[in-house]
C-alpha positions as a LaTeX table, in Angstrom:
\begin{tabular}{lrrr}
\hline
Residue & $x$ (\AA) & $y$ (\AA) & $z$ (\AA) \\
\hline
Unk1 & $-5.26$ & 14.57 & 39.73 \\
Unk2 & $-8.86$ & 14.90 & 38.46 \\
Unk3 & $-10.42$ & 17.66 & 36.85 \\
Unk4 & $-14.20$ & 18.27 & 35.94 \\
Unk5 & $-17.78$ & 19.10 & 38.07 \\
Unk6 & $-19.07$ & 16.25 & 40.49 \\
Unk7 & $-19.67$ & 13.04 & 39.29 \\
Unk8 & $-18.26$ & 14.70 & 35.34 \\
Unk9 & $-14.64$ & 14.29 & 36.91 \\
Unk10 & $-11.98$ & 12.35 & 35.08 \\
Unk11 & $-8.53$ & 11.63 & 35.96 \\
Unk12 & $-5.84$ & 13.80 & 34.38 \\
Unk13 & $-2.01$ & 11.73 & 34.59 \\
Unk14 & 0.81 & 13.81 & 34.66 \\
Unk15 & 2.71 & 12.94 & 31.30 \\
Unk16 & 6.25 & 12.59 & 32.97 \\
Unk17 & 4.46 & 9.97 & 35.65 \\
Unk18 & 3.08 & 8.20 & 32.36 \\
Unk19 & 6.35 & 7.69 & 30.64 \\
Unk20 & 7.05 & 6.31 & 34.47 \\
Unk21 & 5.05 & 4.18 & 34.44 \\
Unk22 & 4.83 & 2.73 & 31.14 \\
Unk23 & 8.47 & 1.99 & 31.66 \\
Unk24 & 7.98 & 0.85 & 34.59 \\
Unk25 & 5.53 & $-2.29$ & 33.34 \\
Unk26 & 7.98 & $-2.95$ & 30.11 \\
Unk27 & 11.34 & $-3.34$ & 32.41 \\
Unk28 & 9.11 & $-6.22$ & 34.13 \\
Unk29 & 7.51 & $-7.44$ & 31.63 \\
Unk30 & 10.69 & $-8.75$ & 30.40 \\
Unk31 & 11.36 & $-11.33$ & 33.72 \\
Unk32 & 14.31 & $-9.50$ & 34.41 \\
Unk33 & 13.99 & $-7.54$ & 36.81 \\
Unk34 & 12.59 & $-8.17$ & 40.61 \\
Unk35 & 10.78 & $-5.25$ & 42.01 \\
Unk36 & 13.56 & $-4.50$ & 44.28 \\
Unk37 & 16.11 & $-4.08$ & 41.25 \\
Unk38 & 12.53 & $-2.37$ & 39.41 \\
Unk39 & 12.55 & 0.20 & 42.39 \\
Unk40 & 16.01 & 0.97 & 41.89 \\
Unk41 & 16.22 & 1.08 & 38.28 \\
Unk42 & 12.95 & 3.88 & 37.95 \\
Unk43 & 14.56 & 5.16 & 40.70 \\
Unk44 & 18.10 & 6.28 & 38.30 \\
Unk45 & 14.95 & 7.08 & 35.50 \\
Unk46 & 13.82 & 9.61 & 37.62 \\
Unk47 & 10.36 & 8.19 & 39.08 \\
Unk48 & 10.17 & 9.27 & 42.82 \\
Unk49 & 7.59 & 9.35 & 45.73 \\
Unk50 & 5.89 & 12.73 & 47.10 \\
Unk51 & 8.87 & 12.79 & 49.50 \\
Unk52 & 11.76 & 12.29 & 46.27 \\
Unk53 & 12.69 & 9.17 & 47.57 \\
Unk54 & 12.80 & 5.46 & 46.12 \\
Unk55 & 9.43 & 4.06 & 45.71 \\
Unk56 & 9.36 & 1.36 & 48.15 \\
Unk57 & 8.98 & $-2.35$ & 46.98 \\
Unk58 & 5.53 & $-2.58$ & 48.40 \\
Unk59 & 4.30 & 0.73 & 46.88 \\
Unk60 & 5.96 & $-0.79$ & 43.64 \\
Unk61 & 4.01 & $-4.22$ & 44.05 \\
Unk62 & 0.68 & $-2.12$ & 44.44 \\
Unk63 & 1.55 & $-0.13$ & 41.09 \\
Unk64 & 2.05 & $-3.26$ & 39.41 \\
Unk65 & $-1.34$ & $-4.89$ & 40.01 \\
Unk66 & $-3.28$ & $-1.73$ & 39.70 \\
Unk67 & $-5.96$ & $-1.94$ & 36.82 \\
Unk68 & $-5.88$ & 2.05 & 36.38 \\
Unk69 & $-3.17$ & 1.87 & 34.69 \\
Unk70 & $-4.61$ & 0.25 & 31.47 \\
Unk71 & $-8.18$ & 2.30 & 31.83 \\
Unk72 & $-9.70$ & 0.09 & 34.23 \\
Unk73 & $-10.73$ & 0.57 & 38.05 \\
Unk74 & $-10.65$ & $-1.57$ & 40.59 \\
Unk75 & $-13.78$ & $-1.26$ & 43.09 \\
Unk76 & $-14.82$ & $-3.77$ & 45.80 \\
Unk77 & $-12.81$ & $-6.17$ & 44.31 \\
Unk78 & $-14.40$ & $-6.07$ & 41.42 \\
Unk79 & $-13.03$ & $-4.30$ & 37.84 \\
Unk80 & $-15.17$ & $-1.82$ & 36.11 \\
Unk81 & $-14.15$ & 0.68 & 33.14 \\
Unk82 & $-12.72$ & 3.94 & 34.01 \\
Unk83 & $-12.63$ & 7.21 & 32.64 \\
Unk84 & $-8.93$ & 7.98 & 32.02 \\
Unk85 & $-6.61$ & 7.21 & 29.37 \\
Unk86 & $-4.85$ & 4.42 & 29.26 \\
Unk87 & $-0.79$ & 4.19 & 29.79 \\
Unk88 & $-0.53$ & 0.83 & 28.60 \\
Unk89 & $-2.53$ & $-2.22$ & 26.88 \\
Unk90 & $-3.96$ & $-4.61$ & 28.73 \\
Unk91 & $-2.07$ & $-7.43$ & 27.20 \\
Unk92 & 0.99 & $-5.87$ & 28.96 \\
Unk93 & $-0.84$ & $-5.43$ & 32.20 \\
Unk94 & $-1.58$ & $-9.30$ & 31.89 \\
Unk95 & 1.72 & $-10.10$ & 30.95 \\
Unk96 & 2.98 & $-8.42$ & 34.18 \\
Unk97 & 0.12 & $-9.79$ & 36.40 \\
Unk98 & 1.72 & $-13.44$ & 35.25 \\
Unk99 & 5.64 & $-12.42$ & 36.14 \\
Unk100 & 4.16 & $-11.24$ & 39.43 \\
Unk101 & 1.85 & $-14.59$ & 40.04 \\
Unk102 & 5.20 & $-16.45$ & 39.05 \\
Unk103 & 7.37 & $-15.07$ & 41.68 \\
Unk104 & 5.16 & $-14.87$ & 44.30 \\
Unk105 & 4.81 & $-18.85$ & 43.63 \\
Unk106 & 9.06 & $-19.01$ & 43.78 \\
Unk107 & 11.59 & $-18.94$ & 46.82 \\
Unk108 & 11.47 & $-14.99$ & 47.66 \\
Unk109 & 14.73 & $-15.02$ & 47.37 \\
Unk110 & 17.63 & $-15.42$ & 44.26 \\
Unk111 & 21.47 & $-16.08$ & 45.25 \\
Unk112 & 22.65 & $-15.76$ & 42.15 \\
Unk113 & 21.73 & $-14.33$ & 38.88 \\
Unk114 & 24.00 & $-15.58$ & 35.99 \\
Unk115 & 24.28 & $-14.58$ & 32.34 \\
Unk116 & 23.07 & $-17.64$ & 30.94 \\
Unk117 & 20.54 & $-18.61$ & 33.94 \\
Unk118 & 17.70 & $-20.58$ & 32.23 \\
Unk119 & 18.20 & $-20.28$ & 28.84 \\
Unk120 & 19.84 & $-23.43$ & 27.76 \\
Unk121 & 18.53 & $-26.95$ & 27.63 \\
Unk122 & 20.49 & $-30.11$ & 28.13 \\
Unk123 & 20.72 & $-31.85$ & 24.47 \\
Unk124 & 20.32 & $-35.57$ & 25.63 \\
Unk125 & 17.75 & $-35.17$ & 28.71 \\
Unk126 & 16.14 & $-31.95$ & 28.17 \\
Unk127 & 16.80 & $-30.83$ & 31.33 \\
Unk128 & 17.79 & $-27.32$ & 32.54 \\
Unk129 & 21.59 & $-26.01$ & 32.52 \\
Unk130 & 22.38 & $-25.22$ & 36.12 \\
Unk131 & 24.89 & $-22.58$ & 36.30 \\
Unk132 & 27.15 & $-22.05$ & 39.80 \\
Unk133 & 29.83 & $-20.09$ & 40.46 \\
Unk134 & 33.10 & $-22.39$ & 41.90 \\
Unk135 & 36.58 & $-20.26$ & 43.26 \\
Unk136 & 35.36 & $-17.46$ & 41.45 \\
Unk137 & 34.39 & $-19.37$ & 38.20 \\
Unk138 & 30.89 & $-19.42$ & 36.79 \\
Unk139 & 29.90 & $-23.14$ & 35.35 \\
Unk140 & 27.07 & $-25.01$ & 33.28 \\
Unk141 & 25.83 & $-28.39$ & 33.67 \\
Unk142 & 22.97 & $-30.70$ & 33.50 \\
Unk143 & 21.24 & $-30.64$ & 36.35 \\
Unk144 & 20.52 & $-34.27$ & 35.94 \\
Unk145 & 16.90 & $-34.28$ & 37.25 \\
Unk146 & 16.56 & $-37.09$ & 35.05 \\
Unk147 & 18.81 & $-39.89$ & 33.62 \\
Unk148 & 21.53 & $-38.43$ & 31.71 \\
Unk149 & 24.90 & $-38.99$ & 30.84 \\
Unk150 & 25.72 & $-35.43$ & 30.30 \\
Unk151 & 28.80 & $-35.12$ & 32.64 \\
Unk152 & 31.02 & $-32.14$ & 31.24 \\
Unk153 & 30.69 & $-28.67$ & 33.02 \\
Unk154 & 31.25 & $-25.77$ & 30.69 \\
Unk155 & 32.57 & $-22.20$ & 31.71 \\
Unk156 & 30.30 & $-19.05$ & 31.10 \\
Unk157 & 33.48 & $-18.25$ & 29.05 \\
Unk158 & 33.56 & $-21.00$ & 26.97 \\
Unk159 & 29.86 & $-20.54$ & 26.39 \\
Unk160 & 30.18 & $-16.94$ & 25.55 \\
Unk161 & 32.72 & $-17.59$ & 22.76 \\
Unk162 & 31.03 & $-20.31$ & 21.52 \\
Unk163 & 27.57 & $-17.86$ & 21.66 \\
Unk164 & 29.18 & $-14.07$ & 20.47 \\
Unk165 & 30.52 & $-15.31$ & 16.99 \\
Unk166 & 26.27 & $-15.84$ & 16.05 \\
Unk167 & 25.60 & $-12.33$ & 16.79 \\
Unk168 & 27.97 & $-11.16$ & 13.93 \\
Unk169 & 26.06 & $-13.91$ & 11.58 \\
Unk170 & 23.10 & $-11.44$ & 11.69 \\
Unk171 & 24.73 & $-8.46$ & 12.02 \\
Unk172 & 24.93 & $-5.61$ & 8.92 \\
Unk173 & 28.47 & $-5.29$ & 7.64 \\
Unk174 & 28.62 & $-2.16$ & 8.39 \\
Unk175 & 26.89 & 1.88 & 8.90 \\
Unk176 & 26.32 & 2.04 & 4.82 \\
Unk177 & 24.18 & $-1.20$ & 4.97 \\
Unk178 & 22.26 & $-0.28$ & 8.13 \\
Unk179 & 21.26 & 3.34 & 6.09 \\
Unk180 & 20.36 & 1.84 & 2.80 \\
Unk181 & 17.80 & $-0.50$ & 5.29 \\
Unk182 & 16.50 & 2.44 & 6.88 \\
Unk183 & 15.99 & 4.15 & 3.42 \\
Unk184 & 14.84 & 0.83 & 1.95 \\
Unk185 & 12.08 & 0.15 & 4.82 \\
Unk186 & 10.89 & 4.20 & 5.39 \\
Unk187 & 10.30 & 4.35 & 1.45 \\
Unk188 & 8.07 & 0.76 & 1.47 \\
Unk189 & 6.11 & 2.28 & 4.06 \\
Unk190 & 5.71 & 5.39 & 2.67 \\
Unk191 & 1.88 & 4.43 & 1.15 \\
Unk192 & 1.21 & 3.06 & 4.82 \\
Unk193 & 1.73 & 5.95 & 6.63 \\
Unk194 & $-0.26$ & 8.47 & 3.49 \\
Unk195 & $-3.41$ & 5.74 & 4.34 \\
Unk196 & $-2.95$ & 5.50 & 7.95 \\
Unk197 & $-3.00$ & 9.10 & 8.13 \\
Unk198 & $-6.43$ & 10.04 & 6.35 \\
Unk199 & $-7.78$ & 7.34 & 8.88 \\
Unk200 & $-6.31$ & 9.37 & 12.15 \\
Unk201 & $-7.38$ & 12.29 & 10.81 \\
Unk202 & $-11.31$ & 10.79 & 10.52 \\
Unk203 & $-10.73$ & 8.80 & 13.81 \\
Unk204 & $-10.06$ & 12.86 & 15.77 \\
Unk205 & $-12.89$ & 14.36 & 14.12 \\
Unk206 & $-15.29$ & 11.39 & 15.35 \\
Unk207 & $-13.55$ & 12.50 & 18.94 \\
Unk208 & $-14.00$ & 16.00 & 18.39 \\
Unk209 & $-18.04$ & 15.31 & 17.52 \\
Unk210 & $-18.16$ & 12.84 & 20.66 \\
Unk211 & $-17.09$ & 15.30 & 22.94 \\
Unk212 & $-18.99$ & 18.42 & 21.43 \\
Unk213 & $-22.07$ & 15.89 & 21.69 \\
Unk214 & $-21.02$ & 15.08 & 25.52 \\
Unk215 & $-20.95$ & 18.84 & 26.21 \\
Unk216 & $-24.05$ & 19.59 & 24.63 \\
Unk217 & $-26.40$ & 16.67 & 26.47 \\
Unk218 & $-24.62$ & 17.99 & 29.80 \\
Unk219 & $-25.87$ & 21.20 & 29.54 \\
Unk220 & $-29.28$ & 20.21 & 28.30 \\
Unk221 & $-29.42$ & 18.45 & 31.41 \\
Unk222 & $-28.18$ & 21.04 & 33.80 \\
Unk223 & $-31.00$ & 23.27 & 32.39 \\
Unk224 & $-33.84$ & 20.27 & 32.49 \\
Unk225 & $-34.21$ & 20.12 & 29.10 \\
Unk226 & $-33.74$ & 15.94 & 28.61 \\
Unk227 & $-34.69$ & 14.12 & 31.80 \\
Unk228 & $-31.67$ & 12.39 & 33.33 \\
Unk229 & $-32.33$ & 8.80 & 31.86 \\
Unk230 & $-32.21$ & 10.45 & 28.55 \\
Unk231 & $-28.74$ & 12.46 & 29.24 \\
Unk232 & $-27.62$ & 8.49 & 31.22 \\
Unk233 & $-28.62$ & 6.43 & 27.89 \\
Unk234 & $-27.07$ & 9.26 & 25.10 \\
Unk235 & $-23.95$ & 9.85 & 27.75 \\
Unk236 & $-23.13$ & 6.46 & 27.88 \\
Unk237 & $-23.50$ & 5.89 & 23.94 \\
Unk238 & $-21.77$ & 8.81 & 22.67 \\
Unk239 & $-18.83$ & 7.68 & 25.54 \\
Unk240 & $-19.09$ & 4.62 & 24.39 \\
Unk241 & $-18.16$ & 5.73 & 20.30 \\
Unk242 & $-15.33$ & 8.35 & 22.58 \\
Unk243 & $-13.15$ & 4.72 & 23.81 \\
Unk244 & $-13.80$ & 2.95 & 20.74 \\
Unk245 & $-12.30$ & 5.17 & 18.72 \\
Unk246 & $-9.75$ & 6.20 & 20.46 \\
Unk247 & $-9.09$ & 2.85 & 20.84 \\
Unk248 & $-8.92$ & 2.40 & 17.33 \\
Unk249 & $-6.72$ & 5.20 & 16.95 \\
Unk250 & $-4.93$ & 3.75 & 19.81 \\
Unk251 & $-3.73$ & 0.56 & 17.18 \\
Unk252 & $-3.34$ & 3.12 & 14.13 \\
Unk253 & $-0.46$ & 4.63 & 16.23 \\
Unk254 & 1.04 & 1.54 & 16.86 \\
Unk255 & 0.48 & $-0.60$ & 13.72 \\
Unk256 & 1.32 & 2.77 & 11.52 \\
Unk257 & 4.67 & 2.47 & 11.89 \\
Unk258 & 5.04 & $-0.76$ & 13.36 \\
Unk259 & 6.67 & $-2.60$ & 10.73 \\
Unk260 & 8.91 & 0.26 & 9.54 \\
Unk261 & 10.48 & 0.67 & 13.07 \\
Unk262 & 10.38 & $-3.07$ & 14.17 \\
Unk263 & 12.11 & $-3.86$ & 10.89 \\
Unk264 & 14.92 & $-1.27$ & 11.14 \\
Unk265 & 15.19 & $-1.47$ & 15.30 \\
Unk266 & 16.07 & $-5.03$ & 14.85 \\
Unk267 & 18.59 & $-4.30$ & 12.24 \\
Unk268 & 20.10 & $-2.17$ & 14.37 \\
Unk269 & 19.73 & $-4.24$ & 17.46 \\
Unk270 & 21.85 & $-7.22$ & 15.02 \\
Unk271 & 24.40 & $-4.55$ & 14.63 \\
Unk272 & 25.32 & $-3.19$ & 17.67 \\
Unk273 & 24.32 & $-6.46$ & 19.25 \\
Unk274 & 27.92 & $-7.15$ & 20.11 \\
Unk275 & 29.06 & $-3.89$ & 21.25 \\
Unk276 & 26.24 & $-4.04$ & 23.77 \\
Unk277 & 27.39 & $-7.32$ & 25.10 \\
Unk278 & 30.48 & $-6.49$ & 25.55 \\
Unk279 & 30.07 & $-3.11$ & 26.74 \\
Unk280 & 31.72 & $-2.33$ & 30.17 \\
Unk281 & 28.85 & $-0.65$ & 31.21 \\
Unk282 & 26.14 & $-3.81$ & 30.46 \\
Unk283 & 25.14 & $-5.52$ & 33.92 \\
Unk284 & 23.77 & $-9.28$ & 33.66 \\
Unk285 & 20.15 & $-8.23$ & 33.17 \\
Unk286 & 21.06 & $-6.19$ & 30.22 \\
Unk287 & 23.10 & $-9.07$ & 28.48 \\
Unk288 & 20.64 & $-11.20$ & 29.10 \\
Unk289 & 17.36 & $-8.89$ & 27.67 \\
Unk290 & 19.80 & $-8.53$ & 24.97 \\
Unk291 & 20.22 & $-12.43$ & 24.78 \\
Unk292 & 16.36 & $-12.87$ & 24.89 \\
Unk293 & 15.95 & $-10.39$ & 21.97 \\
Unk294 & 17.94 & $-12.75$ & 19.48 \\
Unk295 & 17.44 & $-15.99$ & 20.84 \\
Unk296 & 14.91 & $-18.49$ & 22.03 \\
Unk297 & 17.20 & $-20.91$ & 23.59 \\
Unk298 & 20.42 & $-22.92$ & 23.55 \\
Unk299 & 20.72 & $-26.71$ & 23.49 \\
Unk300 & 24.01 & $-27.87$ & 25.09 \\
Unk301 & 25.77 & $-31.32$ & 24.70 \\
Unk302 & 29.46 & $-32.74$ & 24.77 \\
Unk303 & 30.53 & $-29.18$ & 24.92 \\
Unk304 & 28.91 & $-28.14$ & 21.74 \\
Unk305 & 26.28 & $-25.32$ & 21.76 \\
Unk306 & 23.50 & $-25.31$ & 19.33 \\
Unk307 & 21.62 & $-21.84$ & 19.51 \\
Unk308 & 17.85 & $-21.20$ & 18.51 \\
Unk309 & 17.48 & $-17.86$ & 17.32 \\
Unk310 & 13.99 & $-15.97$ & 17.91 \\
Unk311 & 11.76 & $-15.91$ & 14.61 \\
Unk312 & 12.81 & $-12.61$ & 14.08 \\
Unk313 & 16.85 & $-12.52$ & 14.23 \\
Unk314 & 16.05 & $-17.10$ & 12.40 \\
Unk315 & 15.26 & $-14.65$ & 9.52 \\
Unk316 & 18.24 & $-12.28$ & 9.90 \\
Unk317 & 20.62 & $-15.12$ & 9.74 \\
Unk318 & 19.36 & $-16.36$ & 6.19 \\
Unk319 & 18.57 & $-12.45$ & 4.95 \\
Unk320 & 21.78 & $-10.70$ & 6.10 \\
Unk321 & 24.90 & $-12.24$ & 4.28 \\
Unk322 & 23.26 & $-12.26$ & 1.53 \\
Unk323 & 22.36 & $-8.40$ & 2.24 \\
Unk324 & 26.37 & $-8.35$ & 3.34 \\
Unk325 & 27.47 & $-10.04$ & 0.39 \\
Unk326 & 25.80 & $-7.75$ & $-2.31$ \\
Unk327 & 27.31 & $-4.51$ & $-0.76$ \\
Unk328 & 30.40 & $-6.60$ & $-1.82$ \\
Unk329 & 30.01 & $-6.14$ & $-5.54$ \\
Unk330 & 30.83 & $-3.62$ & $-7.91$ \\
Unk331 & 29.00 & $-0.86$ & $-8.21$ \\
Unk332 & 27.53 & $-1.31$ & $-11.69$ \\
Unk333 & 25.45 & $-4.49$ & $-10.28$ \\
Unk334 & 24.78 & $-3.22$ & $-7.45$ \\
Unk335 & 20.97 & $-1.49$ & $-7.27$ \\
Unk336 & 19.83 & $-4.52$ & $-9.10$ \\
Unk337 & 21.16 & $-7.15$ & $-6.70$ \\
Unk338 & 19.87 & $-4.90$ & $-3.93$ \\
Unk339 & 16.68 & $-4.90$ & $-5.23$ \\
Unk340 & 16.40 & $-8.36$ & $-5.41$ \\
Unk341 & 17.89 & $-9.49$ & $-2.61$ \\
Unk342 & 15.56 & $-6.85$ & $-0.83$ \\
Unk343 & 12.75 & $-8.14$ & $-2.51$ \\
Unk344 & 13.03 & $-11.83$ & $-1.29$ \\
Unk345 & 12.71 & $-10.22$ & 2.48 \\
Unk346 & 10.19 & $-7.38$ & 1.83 \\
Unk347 & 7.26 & $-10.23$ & 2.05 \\
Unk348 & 8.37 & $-10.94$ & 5.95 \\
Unk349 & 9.84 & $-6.99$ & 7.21 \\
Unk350 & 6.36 & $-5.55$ & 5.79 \\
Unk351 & 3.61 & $-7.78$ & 4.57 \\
Unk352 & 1.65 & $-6.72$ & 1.64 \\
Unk353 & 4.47 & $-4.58$ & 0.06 \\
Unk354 & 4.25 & $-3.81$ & $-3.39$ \\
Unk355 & 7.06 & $-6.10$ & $-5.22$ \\
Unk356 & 6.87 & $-3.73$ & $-8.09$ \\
Unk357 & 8.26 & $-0.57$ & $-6.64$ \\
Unk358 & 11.43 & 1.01 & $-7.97$ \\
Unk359 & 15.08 & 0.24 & $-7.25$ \\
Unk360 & 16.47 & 1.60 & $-4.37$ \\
Unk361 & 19.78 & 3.13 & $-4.78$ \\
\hline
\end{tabular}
């Protein structure tokens, strides 16, 4: 809806329809999802049309590619800044605009969507693992687009237990480890978040002033006090300061308590990382989000399955036993050892850490 006098009117976003449609981009963002299986899934989140049915797939495709949706509108084919608050960046608008582009270049249609579907590599040719299902059976193989002696076929079966045991490699031992990370990350932030909220706090009073400002050269102009170039060139300054600051404030909110919550949400990915695999209730495009979360691909030959993790979960593997291990001592060593072995990691969770802050215990 819009609110606000003729040609002062901005657009006002129900906050329910926002969390919509933030989702909404994210889910596809991720290449998982075609805007059929989109339409149902926001469907079961609770997004509906005026009528409180299923947004259709065409409706869908038109949300998709719609500019407004990162502050931008779309006029004449051409894109020009809007008034309304953005849902999401623009780097995930772009992200989706690519997925989209990408599909729309593919055969509109997909047979088969298997776990492991383009994520592994043949290790002697480099080609892709072609997966098919045969009397019930889902297989890998090379799909020999170039020369390759690769002959084998392995079973998604085989794959997975060749693939499950490296989730447990990054995995805390247990719930005590997973706390003392959450205490250990929230308390190196803590001087983050004290900074980061002095500069909100100046960033809303610059808004407050902008808008005061905005209300004051309106009404100067309603009773012909400024002519209107003067309100058009102050207007368009003082809305100008408005988006750049909230802009800014925009990135405080995210980079705030980015690397406290990344840091501890991919702990706690790691942990339950095999639970969620296995869970009776995971369909394919959950296990393989999951999959894309921890690794960056799988090189396959003779049978043997060499796994690249993502940078993220490449630095779990070498931080966690050792995180594992020290909760395995006795007590008496144990702050010390945490301390250090915490240490050694703070420099990649949270960048610019103090290394002299006190033991954790």
């Amino acid at each position: 809806m819009t609110e606000g006098e003729k040609g002062h009117k901005i657009h006002i976003i129900n906050p329910e329809i926002a969390s919509h449609i933030k989702k909404m981009f994210e889910f596809y963002s991720t290449g998982n999802y075609s805007i059929k299986k989109l339409s149902d899934v926001m469907y079961s989140e609770g997004l509906r049309n005026k009528k409180g049915k299923k947004i259709g797939k065409s409706i869908m495709h038109s949300l998709l590619t719609d500019p407004f949706y990162y502050g931008k509108m779309r006029w004449n084919n051409e894109i020009y800044d809007g008034k309304q608050e953005p849902i999401i960046t623009k780097e995930l608008f772009y992200i989706v605009q690519e997925k989209i582009t990408r599909t729309i270049k593919q055969p509109q249609y997909q047979k088969h969507l298997y776990t492991f579907k383009g994520m592994m590599i043949c290790g002697e040719c480099g080609g892709t693992i072609t997966w098919e299902k045969q009397k019930g059976i889902i297989y890998g193989h090379c799909n020999h687009y170039k020369s390759c002696t690769q002959k084998k076929y392995i079973t998604e079966a085989e794959t997975e237990n060749l693939l499950l045991p490296r989730l447990k490699d990054v995995a805390p031992k247990n719930e005590r480890v997973l706390k003392w990370l959450k205490k250990a990350l929230k308390e190196n932030h803590a001087e983050e978040i004290e900074y980061n909220q002095s500069k909100r706090e100046k960033y809303n009073q610059i808004i407050i002033q902008m808008d005061k400002r905005l209300e004051v050269i309106y009404d100067d102009k309603i009773d012909d006090k400024i002519t209107a170039e003067f309100y058009e060139k102050k207007y368009n300054e003082y809305n100008k300061t408005k988006e750049d600051t909230l802009n800014e404030l925009d990135k405080l909110h995210q980079d705030r308590s980015k690397y406290y919550e990344a840091g501890f949400a991919i702990h706690e990915l790691a942990s339950n990382a095999m639970a969620i695999y296995k869970s009776e209730k995971a369909t394919i495009e959950d296990r393989r989000l999951l999959l894309s979360y921890t690794f960056s691909n799988h090189t396959l030959k003779d049978l043997k399955l060499e796994p690249n993790y993502t940078l993220a979960f490449e630095f779990l593997k070498e931080w966690i036993p050792k995180l594992n291990k020290t909760f395995e001592l006795q007590e008496n060593s144990l702050n010390k050892t945490k301390t250090d072995a915490f240490t050694s990691a703070r420099s990649v969770l949270l960048p610019g850490s103090d290394s002299n802050r006190r033991p954790i215990g």
